[in-house]
PyMOL CGO cylinders between C-alpha atoms (Angstrom):
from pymol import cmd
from pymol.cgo import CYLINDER

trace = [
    CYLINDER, 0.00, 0.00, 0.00, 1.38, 3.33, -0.99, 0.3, 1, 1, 1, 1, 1, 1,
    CYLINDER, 1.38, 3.33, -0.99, 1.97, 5.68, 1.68, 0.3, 1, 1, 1, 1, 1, 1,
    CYLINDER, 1.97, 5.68, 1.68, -0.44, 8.52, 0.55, 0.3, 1, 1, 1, 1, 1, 1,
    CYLINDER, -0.44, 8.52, 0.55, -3.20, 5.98, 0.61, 0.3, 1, 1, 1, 1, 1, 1,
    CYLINDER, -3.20, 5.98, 0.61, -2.23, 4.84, 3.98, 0.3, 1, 1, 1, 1, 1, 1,
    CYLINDER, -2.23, 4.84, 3.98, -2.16, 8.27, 5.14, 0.3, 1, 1, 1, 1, 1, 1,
    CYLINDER, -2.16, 8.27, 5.14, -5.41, 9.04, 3.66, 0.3, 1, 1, 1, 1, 1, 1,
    CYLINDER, -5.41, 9.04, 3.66, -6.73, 6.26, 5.44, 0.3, 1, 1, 1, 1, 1, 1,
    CYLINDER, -6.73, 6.26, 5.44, -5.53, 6.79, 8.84, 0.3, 1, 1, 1, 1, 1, 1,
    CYLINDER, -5.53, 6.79, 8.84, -7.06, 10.69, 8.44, 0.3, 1, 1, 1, 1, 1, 1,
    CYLINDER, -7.06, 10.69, 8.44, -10.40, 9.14, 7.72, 0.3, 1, 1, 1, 1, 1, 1,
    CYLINDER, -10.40, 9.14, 7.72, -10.28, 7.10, 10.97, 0.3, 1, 1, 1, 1, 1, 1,
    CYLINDER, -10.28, 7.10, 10.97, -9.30, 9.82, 12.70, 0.3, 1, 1, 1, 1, 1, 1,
    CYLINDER, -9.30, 9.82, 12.70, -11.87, 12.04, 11.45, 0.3, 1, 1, 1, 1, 1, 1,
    CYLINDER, -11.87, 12.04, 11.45, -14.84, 9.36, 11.99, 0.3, 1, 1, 1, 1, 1, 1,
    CYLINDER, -14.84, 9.36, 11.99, -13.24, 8.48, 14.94, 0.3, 1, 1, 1, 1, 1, 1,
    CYLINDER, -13.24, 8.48, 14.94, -13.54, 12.58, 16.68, 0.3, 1, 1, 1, 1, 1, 1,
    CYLINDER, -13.54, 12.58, 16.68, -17.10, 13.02, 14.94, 0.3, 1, 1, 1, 1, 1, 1,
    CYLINDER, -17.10, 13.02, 14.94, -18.17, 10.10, 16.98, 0.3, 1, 1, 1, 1, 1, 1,
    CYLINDER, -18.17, 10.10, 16.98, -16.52, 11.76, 20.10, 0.3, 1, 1, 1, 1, 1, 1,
    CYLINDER, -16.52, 11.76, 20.10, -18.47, 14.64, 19.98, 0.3, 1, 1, 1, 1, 1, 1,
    CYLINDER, -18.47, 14.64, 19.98, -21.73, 15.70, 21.64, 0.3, 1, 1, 1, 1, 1, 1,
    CYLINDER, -21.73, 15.70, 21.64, -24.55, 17.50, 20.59, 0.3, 1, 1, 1, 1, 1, 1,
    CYLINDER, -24.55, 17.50, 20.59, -26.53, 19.77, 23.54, 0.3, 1, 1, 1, 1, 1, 1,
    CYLINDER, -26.53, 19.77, 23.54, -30.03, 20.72, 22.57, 0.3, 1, 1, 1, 1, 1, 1,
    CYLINDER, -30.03, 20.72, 22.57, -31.21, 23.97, 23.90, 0.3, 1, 1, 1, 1, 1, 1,
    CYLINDER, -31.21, 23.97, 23.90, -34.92, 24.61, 23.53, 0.3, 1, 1, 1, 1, 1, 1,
    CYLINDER, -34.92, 24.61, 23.53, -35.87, 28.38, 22.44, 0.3, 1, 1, 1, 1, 1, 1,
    CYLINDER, -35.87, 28.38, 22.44, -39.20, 29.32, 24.13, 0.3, 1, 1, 1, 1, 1, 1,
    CYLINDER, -39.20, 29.32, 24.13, -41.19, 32.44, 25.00, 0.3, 1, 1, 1, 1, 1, 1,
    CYLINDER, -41.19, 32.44, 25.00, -38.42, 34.75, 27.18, 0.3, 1, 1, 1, 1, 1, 1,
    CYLINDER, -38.42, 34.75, 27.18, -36.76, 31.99, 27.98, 0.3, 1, 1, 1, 1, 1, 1,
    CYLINDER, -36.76, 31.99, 27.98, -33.26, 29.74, 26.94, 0.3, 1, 1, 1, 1, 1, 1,
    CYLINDER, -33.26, 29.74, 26.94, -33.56, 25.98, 28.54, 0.3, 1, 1, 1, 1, 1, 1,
    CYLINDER, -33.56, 25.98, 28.54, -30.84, 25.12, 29.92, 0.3, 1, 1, 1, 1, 1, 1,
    CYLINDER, -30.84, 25.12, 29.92, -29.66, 28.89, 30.04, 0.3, 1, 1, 1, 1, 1, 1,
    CYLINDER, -29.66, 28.89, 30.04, -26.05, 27.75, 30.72, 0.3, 1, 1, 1, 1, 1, 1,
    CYLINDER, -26.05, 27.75, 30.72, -24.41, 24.37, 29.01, 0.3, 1, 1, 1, 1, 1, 1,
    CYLINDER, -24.41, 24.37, 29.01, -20.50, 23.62, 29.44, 0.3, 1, 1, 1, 1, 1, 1,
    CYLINDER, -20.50, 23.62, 29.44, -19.34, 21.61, 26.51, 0.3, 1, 1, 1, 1, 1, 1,
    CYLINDER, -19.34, 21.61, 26.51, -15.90, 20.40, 25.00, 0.3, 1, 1, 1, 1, 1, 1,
    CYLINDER, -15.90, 20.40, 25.00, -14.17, 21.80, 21.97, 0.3, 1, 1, 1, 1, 1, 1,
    CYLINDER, -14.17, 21.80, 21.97, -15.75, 20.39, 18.59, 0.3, 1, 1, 1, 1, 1, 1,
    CYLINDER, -15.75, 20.39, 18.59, -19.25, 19.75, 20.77, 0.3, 1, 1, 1, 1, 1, 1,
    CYLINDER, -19.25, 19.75, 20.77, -22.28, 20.83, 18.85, 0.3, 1, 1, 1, 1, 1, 1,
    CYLINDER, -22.28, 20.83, 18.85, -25.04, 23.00, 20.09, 0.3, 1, 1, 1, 1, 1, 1,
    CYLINDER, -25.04, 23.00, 20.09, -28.79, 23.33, 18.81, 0.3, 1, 1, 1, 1, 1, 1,
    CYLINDER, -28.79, 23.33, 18.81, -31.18, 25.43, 19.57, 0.3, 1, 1, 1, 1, 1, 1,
    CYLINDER, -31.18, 25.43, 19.57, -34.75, 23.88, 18.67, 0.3, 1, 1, 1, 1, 1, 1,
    CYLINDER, -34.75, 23.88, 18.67, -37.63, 26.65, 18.78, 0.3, 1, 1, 1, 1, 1, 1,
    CYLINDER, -37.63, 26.65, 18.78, -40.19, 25.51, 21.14, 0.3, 1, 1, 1, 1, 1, 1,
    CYLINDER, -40.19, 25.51, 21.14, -42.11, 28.97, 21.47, 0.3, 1, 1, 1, 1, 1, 1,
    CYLINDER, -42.11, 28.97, 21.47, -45.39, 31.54, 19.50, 0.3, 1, 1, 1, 1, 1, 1,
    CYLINDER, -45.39, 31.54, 19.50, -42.94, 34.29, 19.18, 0.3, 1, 1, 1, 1, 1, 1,
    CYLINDER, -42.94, 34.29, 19.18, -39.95, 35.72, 17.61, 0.3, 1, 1, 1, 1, 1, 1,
    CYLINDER, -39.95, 35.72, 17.61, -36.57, 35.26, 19.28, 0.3, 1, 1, 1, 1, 1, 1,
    CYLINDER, -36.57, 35.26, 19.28, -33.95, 36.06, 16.82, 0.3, 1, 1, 1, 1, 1, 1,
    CYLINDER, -33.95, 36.06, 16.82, -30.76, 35.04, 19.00, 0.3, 1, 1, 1, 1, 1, 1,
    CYLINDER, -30.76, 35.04, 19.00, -27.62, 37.16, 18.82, 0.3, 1, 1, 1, 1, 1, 1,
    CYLINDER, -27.62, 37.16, 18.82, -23.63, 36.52, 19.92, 0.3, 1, 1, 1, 1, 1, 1,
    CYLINDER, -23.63, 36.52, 19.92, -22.98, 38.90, 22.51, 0.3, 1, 1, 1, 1, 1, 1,
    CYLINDER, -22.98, 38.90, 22.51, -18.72, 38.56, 21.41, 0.3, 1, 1, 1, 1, 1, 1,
    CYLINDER, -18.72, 38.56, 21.41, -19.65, 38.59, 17.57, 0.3, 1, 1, 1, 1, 1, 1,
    CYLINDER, -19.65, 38.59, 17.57, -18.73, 34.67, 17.62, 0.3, 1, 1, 1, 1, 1, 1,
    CYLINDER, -18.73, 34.67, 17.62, -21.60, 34.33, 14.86, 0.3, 1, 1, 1, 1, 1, 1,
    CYLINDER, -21.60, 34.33, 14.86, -24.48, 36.25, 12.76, 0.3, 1, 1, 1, 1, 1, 1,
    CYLINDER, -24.48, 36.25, 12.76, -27.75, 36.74, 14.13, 0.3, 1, 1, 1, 1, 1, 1,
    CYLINDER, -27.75, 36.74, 14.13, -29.91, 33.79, 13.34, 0.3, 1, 1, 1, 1, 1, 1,
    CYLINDER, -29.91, 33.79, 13.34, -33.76, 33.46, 13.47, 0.3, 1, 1, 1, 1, 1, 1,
    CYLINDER, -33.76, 33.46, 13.47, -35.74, 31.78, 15.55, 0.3, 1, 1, 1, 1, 1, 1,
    CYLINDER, -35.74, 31.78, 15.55, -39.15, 31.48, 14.57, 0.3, 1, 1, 1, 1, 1, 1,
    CYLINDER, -39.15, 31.48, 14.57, -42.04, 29.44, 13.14, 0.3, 1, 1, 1, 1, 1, 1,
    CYLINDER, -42.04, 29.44, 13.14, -40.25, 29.00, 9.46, 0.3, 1, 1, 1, 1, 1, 1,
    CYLINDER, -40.25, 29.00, 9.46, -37.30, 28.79, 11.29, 0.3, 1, 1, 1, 1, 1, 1,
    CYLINDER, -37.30, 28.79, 11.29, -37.19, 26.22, 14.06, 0.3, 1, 1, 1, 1, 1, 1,
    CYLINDER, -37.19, 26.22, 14.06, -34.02, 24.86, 14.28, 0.3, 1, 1, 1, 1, 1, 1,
    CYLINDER, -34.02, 24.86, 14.28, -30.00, 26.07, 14.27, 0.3, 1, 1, 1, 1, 1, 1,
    CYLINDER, -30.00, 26.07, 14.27, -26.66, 24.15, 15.05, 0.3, 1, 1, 1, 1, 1, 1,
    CYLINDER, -26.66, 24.15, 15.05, -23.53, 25.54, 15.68, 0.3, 1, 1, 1, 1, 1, 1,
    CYLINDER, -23.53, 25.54, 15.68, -20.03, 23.52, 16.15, 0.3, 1, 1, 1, 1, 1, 1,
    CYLINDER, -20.03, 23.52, 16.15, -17.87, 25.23, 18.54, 0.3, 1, 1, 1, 1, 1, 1,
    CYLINDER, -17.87, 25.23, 18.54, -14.64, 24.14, 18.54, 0.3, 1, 1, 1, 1, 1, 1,
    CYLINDER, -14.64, 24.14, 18.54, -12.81, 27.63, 20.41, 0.3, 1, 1, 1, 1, 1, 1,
    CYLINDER, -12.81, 27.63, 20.41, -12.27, 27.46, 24.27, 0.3, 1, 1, 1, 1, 1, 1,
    CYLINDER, -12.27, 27.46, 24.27, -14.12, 30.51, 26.10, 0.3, 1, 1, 1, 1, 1, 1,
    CYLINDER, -14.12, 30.51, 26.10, -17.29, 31.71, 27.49, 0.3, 1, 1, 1, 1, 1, 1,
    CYLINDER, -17.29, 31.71, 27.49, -19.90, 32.59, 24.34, 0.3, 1, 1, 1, 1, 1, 1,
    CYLINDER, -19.90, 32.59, 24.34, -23.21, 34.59, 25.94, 0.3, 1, 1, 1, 1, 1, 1,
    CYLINDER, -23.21, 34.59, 25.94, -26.02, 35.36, 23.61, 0.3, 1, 1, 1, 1, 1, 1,
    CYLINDER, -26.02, 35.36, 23.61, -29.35, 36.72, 23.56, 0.3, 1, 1, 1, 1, 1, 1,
    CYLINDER, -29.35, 36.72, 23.56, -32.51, 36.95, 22.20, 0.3, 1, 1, 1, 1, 1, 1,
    CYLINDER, -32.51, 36.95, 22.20, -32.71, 40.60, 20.22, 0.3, 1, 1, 1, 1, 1, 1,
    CYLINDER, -32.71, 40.60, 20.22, -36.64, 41.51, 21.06, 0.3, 1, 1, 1, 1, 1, 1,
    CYLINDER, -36.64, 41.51, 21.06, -36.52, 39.65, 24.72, 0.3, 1, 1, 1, 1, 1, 1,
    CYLINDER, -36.52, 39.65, 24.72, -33.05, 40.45, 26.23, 0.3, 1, 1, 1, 1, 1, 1,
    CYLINDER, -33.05, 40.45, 26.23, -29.78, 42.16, 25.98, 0.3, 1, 1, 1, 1, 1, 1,
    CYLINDER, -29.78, 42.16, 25.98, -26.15, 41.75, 25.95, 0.3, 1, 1, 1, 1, 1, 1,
    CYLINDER, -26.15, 41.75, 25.95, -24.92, 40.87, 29.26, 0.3, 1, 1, 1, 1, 1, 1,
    CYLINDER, -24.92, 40.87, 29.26, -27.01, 38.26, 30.29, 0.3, 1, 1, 1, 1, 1, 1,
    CYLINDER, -27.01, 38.26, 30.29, -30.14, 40.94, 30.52, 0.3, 1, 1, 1, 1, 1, 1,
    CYLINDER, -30.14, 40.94, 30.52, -33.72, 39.26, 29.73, 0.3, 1, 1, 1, 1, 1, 1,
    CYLINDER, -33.72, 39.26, 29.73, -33.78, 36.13, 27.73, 0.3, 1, 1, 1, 1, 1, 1,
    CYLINDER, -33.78, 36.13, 27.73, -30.18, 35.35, 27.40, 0.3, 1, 1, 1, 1, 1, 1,
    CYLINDER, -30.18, 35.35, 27.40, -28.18, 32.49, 27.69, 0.3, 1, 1, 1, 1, 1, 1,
    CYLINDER, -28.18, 32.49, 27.69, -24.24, 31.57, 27.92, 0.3, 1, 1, 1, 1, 1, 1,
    CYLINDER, -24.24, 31.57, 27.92, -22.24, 28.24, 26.75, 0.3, 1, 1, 1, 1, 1, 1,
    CYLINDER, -22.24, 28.24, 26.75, -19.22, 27.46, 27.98, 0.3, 1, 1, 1, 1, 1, 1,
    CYLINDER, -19.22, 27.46, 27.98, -16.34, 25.67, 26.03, 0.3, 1, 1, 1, 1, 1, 1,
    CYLINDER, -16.34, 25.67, 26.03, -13.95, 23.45, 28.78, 0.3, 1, 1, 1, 1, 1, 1,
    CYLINDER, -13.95, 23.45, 28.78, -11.40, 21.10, 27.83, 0.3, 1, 1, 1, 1, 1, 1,
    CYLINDER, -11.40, 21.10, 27.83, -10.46, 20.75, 31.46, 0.3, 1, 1, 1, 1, 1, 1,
    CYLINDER, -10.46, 20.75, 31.46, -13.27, 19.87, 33.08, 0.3, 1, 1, 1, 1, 1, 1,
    CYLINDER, -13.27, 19.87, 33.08, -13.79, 16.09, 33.30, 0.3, 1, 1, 1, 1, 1, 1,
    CYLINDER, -13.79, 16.09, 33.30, -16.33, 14.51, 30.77, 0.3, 1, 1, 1, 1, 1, 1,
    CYLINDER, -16.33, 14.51, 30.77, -18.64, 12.86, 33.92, 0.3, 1, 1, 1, 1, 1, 1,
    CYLINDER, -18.64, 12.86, 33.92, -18.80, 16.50, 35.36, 0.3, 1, 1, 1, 1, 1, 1,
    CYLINDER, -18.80, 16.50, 35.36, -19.71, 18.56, 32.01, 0.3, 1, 1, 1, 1, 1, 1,
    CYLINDER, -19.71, 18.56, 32.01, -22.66, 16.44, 31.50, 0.3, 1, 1, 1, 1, 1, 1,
    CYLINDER, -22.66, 16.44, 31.50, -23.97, 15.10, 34.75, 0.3, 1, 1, 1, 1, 1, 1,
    CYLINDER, -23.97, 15.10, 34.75, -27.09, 12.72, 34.21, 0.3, 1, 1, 1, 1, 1, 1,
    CYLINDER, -27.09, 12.72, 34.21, -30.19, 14.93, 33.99, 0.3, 1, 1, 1, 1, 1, 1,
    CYLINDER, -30.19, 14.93, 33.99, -33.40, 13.26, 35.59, 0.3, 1, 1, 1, 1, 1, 1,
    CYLINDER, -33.40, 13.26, 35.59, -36.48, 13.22, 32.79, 0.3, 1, 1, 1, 1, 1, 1,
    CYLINDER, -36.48, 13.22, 32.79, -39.69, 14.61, 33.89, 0.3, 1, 1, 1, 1, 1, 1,
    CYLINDER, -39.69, 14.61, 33.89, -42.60, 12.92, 32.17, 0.3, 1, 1, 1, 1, 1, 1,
    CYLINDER, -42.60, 12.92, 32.17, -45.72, 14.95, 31.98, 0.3, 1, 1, 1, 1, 1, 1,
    CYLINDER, -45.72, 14.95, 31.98, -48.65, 12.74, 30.33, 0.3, 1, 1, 1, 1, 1, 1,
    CYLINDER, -48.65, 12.74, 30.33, -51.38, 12.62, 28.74, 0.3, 1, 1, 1, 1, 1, 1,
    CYLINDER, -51.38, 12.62, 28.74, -50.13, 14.95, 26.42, 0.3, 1, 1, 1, 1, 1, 1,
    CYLINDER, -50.13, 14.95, 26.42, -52.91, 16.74, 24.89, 0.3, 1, 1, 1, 1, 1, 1,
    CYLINDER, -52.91, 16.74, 24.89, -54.16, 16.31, 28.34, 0.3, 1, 1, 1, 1, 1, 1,
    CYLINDER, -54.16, 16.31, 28.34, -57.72, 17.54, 29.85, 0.3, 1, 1, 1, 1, 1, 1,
    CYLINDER, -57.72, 17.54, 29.85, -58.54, 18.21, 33.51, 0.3, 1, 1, 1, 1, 1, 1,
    CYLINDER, -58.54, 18.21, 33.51, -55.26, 16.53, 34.88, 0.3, 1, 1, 1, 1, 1, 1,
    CYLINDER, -55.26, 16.53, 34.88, -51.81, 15.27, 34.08, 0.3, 1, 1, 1, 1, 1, 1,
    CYLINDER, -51.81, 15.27, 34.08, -49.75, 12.71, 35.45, 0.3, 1, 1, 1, 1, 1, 1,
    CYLINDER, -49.75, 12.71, 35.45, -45.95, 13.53, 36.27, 0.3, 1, 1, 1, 1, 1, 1,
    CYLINDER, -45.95, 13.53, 36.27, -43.17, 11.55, 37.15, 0.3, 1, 1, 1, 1, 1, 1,
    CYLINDER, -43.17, 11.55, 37.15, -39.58, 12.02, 37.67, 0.3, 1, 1, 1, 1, 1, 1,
    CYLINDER, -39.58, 12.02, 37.67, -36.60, 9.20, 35.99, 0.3, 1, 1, 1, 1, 1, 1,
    CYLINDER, -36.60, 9.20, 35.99, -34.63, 9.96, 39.29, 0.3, 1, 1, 1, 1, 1, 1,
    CYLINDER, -34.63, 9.96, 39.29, -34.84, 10.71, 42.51, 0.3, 1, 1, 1, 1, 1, 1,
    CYLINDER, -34.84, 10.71, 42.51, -35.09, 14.98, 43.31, 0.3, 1, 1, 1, 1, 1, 1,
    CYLINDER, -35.09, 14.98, 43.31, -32.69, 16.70, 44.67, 0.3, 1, 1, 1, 1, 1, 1,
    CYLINDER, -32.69, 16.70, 44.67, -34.01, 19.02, 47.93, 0.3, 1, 1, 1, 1, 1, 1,
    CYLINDER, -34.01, 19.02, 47.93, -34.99, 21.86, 45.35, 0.3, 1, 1, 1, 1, 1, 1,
    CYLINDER, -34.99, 21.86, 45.35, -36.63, 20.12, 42.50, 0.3, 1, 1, 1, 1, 1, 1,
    CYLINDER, -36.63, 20.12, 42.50, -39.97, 21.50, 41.54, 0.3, 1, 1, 1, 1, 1, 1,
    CYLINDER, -39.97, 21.50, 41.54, -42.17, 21.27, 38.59, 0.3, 1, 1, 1, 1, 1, 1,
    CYLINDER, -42.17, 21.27, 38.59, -43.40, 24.56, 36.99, 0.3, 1, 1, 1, 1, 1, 1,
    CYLINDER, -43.40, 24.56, 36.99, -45.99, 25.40, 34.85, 0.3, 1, 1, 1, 1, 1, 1,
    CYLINDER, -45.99, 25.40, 34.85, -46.25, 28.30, 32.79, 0.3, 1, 1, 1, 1, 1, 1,
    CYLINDER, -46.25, 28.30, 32.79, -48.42, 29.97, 29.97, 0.3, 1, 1, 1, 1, 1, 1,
    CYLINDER, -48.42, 29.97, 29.97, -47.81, 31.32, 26.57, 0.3, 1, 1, 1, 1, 1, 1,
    CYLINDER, -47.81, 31.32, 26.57, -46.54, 34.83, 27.57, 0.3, 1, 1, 1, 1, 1, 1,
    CYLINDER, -46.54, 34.83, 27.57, -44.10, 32.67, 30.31, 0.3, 1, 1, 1, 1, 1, 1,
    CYLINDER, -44.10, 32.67, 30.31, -46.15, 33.75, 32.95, 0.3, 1, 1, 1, 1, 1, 1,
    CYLINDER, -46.15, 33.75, 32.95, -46.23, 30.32, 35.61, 0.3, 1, 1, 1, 1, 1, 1,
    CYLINDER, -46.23, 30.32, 35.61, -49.83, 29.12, 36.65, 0.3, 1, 1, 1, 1, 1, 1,
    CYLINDER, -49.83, 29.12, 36.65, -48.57, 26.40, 38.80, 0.3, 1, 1, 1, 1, 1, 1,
    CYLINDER, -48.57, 26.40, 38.80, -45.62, 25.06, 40.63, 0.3, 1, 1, 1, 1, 1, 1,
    CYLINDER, -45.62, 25.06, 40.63, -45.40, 21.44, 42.29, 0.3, 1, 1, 1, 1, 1, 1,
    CYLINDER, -45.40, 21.44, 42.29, -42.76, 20.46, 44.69, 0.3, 1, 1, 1, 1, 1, 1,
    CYLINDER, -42.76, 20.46, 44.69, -40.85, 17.64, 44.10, 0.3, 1, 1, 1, 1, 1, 1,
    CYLINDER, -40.85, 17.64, 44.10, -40.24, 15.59, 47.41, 0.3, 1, 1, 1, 1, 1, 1,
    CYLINDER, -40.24, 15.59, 47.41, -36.54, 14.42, 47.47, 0.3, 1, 1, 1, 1, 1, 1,
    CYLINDER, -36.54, 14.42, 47.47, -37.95, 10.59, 47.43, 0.3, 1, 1, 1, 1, 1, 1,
    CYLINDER, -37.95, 10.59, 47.43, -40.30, 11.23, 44.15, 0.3, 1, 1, 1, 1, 1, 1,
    CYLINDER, -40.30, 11.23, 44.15, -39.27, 9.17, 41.74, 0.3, 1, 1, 1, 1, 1, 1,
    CYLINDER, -39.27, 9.17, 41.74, -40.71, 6.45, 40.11, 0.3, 1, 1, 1, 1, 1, 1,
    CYLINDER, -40.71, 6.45, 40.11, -44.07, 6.66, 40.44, 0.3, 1, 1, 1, 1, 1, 1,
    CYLINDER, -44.07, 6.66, 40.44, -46.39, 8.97, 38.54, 0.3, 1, 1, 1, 1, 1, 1,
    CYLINDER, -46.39, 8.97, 38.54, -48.55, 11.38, 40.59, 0.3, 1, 1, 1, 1, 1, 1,
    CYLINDER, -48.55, 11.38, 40.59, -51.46, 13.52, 39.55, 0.3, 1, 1, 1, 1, 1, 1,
    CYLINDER, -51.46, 13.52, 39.55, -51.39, 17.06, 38.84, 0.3, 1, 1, 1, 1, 1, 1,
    CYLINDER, -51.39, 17.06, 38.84, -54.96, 18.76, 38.86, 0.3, 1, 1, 1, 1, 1, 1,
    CYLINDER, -54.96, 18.76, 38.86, -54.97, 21.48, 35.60, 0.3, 1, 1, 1, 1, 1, 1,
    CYLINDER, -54.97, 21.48, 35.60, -58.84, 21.68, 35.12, 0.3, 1, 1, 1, 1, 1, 1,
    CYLINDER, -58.84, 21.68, 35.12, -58.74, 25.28, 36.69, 0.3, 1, 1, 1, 1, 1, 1,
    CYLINDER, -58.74, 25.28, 36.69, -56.42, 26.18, 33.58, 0.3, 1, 1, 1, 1, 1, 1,
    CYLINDER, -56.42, 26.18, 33.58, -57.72, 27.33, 30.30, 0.3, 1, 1, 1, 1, 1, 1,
    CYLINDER, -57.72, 27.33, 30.30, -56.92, 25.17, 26.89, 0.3, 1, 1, 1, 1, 1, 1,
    CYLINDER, -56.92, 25.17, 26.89, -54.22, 26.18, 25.13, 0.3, 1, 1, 1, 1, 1, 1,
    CYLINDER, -54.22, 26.18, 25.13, -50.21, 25.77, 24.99, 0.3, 1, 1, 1, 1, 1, 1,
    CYLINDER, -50.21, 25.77, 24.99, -48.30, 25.68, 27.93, 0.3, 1, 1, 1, 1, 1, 1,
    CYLINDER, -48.30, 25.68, 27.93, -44.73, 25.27, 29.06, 0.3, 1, 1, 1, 1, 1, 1,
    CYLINDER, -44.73, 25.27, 29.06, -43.58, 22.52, 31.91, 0.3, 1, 1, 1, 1, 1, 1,
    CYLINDER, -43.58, 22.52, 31.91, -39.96, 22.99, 33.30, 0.3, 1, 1, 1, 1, 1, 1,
    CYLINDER, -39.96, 22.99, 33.30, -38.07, 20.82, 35.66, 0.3, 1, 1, 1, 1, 1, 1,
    CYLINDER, -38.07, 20.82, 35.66, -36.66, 23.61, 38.05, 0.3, 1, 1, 1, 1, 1, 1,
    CYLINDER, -36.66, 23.61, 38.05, -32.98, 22.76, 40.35, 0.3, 1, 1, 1, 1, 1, 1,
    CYLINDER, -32.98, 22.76, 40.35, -31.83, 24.85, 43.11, 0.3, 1, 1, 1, 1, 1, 1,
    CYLINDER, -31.83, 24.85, 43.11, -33.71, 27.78, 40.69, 0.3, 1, 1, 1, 1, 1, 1,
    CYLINDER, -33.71, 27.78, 40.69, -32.20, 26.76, 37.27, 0.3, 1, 1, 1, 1, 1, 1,
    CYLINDER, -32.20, 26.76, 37.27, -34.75, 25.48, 34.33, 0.3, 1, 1, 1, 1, 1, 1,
    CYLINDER, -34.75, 25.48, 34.33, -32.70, 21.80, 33.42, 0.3, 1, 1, 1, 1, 1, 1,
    CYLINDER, -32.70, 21.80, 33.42, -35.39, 20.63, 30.96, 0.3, 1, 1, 1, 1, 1, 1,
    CYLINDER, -35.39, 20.63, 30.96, -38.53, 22.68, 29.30, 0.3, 1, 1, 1, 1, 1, 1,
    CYLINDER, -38.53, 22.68, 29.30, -40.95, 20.64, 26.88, 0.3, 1, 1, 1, 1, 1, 1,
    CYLINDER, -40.95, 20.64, 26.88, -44.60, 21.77, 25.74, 0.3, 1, 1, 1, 1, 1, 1,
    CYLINDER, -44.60, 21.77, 25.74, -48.24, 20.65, 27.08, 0.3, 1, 1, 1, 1, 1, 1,
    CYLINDER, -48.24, 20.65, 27.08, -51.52, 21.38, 25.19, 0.3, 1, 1, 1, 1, 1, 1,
    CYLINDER, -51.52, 21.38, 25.19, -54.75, 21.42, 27.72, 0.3, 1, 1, 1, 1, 1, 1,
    CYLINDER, -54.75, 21.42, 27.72, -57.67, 20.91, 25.80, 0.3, 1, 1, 1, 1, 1, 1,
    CYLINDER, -57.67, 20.91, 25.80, -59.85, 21.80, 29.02, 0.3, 1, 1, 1, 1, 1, 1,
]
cmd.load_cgo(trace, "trace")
C-alpha cells in the first residue's frame, strides 16, 4: 500500500473516529426563555437550539462569535459547532440584551473539566397525557434533589402552577390537577436549586 493511501486512510479514521466523540446539547428556544440557560461543553461539541415557542426570538452573539440567526415558526431549528475554548453569551434581540439581561443564555467551552462533570445525568420529567384535559400525570426518571420543583407556565411565560418535588419522588407517577387552567399551549420545566434543566410543551384541551 502506498503511503499517501495509507495516510489518507488513517485521516479518515481519525476524522470518523472525533465526529463520533463529539456531543450535541439541545437547547430549547421558548417564549423569554433559553432551557438550559447555561451548558459547558468540549471543543468540537455541537449546540442546537430547537424553537419551542409563539414568538420571535432572533438570537444574537454577545462577542460577535456568529451572525444573528432566526428563531421562529419557518425557522425552528439552528446548530452551531464550537470548537474555540471561552465563554460565548447570547441573547434573544426583542426579549433580552447583551450581558445576560432578559432572555439570554451563555455556553461554555472546557477542555479541562472532566467529561462525567460537564454532562452530569439529567433526571427526565414525564408529563402525560399529552394533549391532556382536567389533569396530568408527572413523574420524575430519578430521585429529586431538595430543590426540584415542577413549573408550569403559559404562553406569555407567565407560571400558573408550581409542584414540589419531594426528594424521594421518583418512580411513580402522581397527579397534577390542571382543570382550573384554560386550553391552550403551555410550558412545563423541571426547576434545580432555581435553574430550568429541561422545558418541553403541554396542550390542555380543558
Amino acid at each position: 500500500m502506498k503511503i499517501s493511501t495509507r495516510f489518507l486512510l488513517v485521516w479518515a479514521l481519525l476524522l470518523i473516529q472525533f465526529s463520533t466523540l463529539a456531543a450535541t446539547v439541545t437547547i430549547s428556544v421558548g417564549d423569554n426563555f433559553y432551557s438550559p440557560q447555561a451548558v459547558t461543553i468540549r471543543p468540537g461539541d455541537v449546540v442546537t437550539w430547537q424553537y419551542v415557542g409563539q414568538q420571535s426570538h432572533p438570537t444574537a452573539s454577545d462577542n460577535g462569535a456568529w451572525v444573528t440567526f432566526p428563531m421562529n415558526s419557518t425557522a425552528t431549528t439552528k446548530s452551531l459547532t464550537f470548537n474555540t475554548l471561552g465563554n460565548f453569551p447570547y441573547h434573544c434581540t426583542i426579549h433580552g440584551g447583551s450581558g445576560g439581561a432578559g432572555m439570554a443564555g451563555v455556553i461554555t467551552v472546557s477542555n479541562a473539566t472532566p467529561v462525567d462533570e460537564a454532562r452530569p445525568a439529567t433526571p427526565t420529567l414525564s408529563v402525560y397525557p399529552n394533549p391532556a384535559k382536567g389533569s396530568v400525570m408527572v413523574s420524575l426518571s430519578q430521585k429529586a434533589g431538595a430543590d426540584y420543583k415542577l413549573r408550569l407556565s403559559n404562553i406569555i411565560g407567565r407560571e400558573v402552577r408550581s409542584v414540589a418535588l419531594k426528594p424521594d419522588f421518583a418512580g411513580e407517577a402522581v397527579s397534577v390537577n390542571l382543570a382550573d387552567l384554560p386550553a391552550g399551549i403551555y410550558f412545563y420545566s423541571l426547576i434545580a436549586n432555581g435553574k430550568v434543566l429541561t422545558t418541553k410543551r403541554l396542550v390542555l384541551q380543558n
